[in-house]
VEXMIBA-188571 format. One record per residue (C-alpha): residue in one letter; x negated, y, z. Coordinates in steps of 0.5 Angstrom, whole numbers, padded with zeros to 4 digits, always signed. Example, Ala and Ser with C-alpha at 12.3 -4.5 7.8 and 13.67 -1.06 7.14 Angstrom:
<recs>
a-0025-0009+0016s-0027-0002+0014
</recs>
This chain:
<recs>
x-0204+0289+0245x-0207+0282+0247x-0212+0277+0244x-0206+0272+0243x-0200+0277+0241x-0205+0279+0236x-0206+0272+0235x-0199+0270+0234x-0197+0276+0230x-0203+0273+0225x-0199+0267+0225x-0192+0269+0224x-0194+0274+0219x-0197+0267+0215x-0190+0263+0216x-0186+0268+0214x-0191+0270+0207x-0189+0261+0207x-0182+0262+0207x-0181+0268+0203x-0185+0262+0198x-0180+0258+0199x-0185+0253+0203x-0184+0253+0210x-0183+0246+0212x-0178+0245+0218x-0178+0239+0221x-0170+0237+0221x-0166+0236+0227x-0164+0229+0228x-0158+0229+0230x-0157+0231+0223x-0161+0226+0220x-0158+0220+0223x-0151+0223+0221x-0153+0222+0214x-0154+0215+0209x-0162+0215+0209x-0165+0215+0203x-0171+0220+0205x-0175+0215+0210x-0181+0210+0209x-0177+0204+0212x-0176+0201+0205x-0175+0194+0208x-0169+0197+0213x-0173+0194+0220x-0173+0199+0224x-0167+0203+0222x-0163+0196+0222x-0167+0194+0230x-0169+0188+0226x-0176+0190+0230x-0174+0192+0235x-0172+0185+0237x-0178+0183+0235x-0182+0188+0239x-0178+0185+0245x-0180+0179+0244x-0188+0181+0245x-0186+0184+0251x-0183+0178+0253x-0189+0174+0252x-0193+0178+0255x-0190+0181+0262x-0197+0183+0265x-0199+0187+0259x-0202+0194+0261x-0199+0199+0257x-0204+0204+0255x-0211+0201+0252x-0215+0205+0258x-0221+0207+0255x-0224+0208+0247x-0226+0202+0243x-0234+0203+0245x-0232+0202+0253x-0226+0198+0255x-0220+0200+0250x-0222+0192+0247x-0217+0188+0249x-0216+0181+0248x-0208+0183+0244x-0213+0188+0239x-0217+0184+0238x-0213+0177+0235x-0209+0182+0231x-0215+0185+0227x-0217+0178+0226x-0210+0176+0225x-0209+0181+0219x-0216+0180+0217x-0214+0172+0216x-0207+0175+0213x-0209+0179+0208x-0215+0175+0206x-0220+0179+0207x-0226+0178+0212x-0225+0183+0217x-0220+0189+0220x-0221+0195+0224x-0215+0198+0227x-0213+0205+0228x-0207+0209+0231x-0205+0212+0225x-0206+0212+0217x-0209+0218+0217x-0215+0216+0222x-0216+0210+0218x-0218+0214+0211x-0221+0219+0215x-0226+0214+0219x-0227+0210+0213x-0229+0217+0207x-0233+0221+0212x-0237+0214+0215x-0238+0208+0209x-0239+0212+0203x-0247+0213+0204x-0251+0221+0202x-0253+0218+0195x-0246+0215+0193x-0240+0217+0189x-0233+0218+0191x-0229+0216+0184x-0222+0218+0187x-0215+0219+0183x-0212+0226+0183x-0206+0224+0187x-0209+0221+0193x-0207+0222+0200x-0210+0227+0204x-0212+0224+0208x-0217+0220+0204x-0219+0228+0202x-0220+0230+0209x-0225+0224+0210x-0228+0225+0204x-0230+0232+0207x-0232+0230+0213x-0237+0226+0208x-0244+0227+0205x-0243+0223+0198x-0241+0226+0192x-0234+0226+0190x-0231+0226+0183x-0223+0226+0181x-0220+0224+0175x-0213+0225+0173x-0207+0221+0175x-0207+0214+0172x-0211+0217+0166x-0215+0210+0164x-0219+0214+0158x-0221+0220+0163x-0223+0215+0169x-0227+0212+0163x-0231+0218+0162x-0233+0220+0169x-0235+0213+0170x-0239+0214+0163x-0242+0220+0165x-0245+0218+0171x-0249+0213+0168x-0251+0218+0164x-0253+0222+0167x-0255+0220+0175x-0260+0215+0175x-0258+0211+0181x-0251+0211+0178x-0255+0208+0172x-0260+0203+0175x-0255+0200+0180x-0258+0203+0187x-0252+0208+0188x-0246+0206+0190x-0239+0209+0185x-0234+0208+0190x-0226+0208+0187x-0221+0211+0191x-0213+0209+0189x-0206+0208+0192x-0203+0201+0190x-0196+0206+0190x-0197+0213+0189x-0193+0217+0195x-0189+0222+0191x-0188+0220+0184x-0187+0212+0187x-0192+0210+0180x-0197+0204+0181x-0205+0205+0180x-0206+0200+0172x-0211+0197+0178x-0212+0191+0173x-0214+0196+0167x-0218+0200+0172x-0223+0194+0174x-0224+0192+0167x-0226+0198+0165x-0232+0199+0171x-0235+0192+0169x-0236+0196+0162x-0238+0201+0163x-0242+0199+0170x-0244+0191+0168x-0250+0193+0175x-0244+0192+0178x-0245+0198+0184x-0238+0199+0184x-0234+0198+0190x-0226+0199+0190x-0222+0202+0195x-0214+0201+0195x-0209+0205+0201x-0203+0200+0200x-0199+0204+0205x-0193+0204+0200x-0194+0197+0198x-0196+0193+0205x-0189+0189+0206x-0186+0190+0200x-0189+0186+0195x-0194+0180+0195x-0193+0173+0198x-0191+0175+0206x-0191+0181+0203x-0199+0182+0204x-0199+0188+0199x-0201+0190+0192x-0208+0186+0191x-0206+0179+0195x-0199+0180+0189x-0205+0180+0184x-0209+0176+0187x-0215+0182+0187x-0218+0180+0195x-0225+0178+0192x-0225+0185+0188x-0222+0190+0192x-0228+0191+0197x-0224+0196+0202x-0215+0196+0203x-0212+0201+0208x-0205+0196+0210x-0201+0202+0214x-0196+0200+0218x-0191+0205+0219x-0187+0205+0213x-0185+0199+0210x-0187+0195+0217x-0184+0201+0221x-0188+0202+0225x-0195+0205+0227x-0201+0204+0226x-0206+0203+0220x-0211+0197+0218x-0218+0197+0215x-0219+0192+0212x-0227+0191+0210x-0233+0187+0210x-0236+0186+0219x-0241+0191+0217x-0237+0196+0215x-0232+0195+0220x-0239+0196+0225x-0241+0202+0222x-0234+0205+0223x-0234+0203+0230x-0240+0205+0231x-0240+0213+0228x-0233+0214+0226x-0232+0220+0231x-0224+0218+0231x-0226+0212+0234x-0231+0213+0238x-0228+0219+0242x-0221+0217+0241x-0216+0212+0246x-0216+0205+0242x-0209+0203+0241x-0205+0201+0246x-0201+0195+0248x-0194+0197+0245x-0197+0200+0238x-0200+0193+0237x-0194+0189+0239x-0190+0193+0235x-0195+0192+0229x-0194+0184+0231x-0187+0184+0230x-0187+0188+0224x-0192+0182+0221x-0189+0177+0224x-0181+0180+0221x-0184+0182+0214x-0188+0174+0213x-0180+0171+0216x-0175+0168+0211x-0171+0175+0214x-0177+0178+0210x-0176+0175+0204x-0169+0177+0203x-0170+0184+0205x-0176+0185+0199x-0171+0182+0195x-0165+0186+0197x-0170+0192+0196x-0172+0190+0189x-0164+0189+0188x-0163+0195+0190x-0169+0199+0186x-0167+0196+0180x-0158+0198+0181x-0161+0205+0182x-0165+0206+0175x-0159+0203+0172x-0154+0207+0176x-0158+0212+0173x-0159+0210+0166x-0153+0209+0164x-0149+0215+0167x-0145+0219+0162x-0149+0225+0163x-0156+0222+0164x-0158+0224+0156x-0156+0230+0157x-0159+0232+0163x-0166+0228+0162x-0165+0232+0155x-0165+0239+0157x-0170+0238+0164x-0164+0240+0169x-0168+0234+0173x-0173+0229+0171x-0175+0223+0173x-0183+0220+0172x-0184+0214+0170x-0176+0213+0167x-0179+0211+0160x-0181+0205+0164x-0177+0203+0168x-0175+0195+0168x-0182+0194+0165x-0186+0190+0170x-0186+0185+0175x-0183+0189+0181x-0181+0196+0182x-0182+0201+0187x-0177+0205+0191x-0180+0211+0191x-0176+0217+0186x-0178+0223+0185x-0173+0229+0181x-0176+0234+0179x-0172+0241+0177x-0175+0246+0173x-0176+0254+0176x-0176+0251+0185x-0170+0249+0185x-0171+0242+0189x-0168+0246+0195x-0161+0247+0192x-0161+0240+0190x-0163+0238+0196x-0158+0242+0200x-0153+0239+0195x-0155+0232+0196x-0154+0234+0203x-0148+0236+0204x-0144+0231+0201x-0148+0226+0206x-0154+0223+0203x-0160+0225+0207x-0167+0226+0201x-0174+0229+0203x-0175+0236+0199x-0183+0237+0197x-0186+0243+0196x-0193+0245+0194x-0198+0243+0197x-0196+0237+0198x-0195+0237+0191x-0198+0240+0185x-0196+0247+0184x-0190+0247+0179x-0188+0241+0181x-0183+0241+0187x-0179+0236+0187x-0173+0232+0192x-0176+0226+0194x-0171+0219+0194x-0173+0212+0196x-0168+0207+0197x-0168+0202+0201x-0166+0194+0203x-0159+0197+0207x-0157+0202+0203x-0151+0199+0200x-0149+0199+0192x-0143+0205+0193x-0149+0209+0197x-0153+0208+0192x-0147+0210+0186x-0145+0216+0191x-0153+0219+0191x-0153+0218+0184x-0146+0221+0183x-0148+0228+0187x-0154+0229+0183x-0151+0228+0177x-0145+0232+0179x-0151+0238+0180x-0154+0237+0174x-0148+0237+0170x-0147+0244+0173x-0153+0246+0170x-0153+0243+0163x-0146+0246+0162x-0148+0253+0165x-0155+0254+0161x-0150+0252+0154x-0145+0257+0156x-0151+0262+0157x-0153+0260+0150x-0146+0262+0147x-0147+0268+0150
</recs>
């Protein structure tokens, strides 16, 4: 047998021990997808899918007819041009922040920042829930790395505490205690207590060798003024050191922005290997990160931060106020973390996870599908295990009757469930 039928053999082997699990991730067939009312995708604001942006978009071109559609060379060289230039600094001044480093993705942003600014002697303080991104760049890293559990405060504070306790340049202010969160929370759609967060670092830490990073990659359009993200709407720029603004979820596009001082951003450009071996972002990924700013800072994109809220809110009371909805969250058929808080703070965020117990989030997810709605289904390891859930994020466009119809089917599957396990306890 040859070197790549074994090979092969090996590989088959692992994906089928994968879909006996139930894990084998498939991408969908588009035509599918677009058959169907999204509520699966990462455009909350509607913009791509409604070509809002790619009005936009055609405008860039338009103003720019000579513009050269690949970037040539790697930033070192001559992949700099005069557009990714004005577009870091515009995101910088945008984001109040005093300087921005363009990557092609969201995932080459975290994984130059962790595996480059964090110095050997530092320590890494990261939520539990973090991307993965963020873990693969801290890998690639030479600093210490601490976890604590998801949005646990009292938890962050005992790490924090032992590491002034016990390591002394921790202690006496010389080591940097880096703090990595996400404004919203990918899977669970919960948002980090940022402000709990700080005060508690000043506490515990008054030499003040802490620096906060925040990935607002599900928050970048959807709230704050323009939609400049979680730390502009709470006024944080001065405290929040380092912010990775995504452009390819709300913003609908592509692309990422490190947002930072200019010698972190010099540092990365200068030893981030993503960076140094890699083609600089073109032409067309940067207009259409323009023309997303440029729609999500318009009147349009007020109103379609609006209409989003409006939206989120209707589904939790859809929700709610279901006739089986007690029942249902009673005996666990589906849960929804973060119900309990639902209409208590200033925004909500549309991301919905419903978790079912014993790995049914494929049958919930096939059942949803067939009656025309389109939702992700997450499995481990994307999630903890134990905790697969069908992944539901609204948008500005879904319409009420669409967001009555996903909430009906899943509570039409749910009731079936409920009314299964009673006749199961009669028996």
């Amino acid at each position: 047998m040859s070197g790549e039928k074994i090979l092969n053999c090996k590989l088959q082997t692992q994906l089928e021990q994968r879909e006996r699990q139930q894990r084998l991730m498939q991408p969908p067939s588009p035509g599918m997808v677009n058959q169907l009312v999204d509520f699966g995708s990462n455009d909350t604001l509607s913009i791509a899918t409604s070509r809002a942006l790619t009005k936009g978009f055609r405008e860039q071109l338009d103003a720019h007819p000579n513009f050269i559609v690949g970037s040539t060379s790697t930033r070192i060289f001559e992949g700099t041009t005069h557009y990714l230039d004005d577009i870091e600094r515009d995101l910088a001044r945008f984001h109040k922040a005093e300087a921005g480093l363009f990557f092609n993705s969201g995932f080459d942003a975290n994984v130059a920042l962790w595996s480059i600014v964090p110095r050997p002697d530092d320590v890494v303080v990261h939520d539990e829930y973090i991307h993965a991104s963020i873990h693969d760049g801290m890998q690639r890293g030479r600093a210490q790395t601490r976890s604590f559990a998801h949005n646990d405060l009292k938890e962050f504070r005992r790490v924090l505490e032992d590491l002034r306790d016990n390591q002394k340049g921790s202690r006496d202010g010389k080591s940097v205690i880096f703090v990595a969160v996400e404004s919203f929370y990918s899977m669970d759609g919960d948002v980090v207590p940022i402000q709990e967060m700080l005060r508690i670092s000043r506490e515990v830490l008054p030499q003040g060798n802490v620096v906060y990073a925040m990935d607002e990659a599900h928050s970048n359009g959807l709230i704050g003024w323009d939609g400049s993200g979680l730390v502009c709407h709470y006024g944080l720029e001065k405290e929040i050191g380092i912010r990775v603004h995504t452009c390819g979820k709300g913003m609908g596009s592509t692309g990422a922005v490190v947002l930072c001082s200019e010698t972190m951003r010099m540092s990365m450009i200068n030893y981030a290997r993503n960076i140094v071996f890699s083609t600089a972002p073109s032409f067309v990924t940067v207009a259409a990160v323009r023309a997303g700013y440029e729609l999500a800072a318009s009147e349009e994109g007020e109103q379609r931060r609006r209409r989003l809220q409006d939206n989120t809110r209707y589904f939790e009371r859809v929700v709610t106020q279901h006739k089986q909805w007690a029942e249902v969250s009673k005996q666990g058929v589906i849960r929804i973390p973060g119900s309990e808080n639902w209409g208590s703070g200033p925004f909500e965020t549309p991301i919905f996870a419903l978790i079912t117990p014993g790995g049914e989030e494929n049958e919930l997810a096939d059942h949803i599908r067939g009656n025309g709605y389109w939702v992700d289904s997450v499995h481990y390891p994307i999630v903890p295990k134990g905790l697969g859930r069908v992944r539901l994020t609204v948008h500005a466009d879904n319409t009420k009757e669409q967001i009555e119809g996903v909430v009906g089917v899943f509570m039409e599957w749910a009731g079936a469930r409920v009314k299964k396990e009673g006749r199961r306890a009669k028996l």
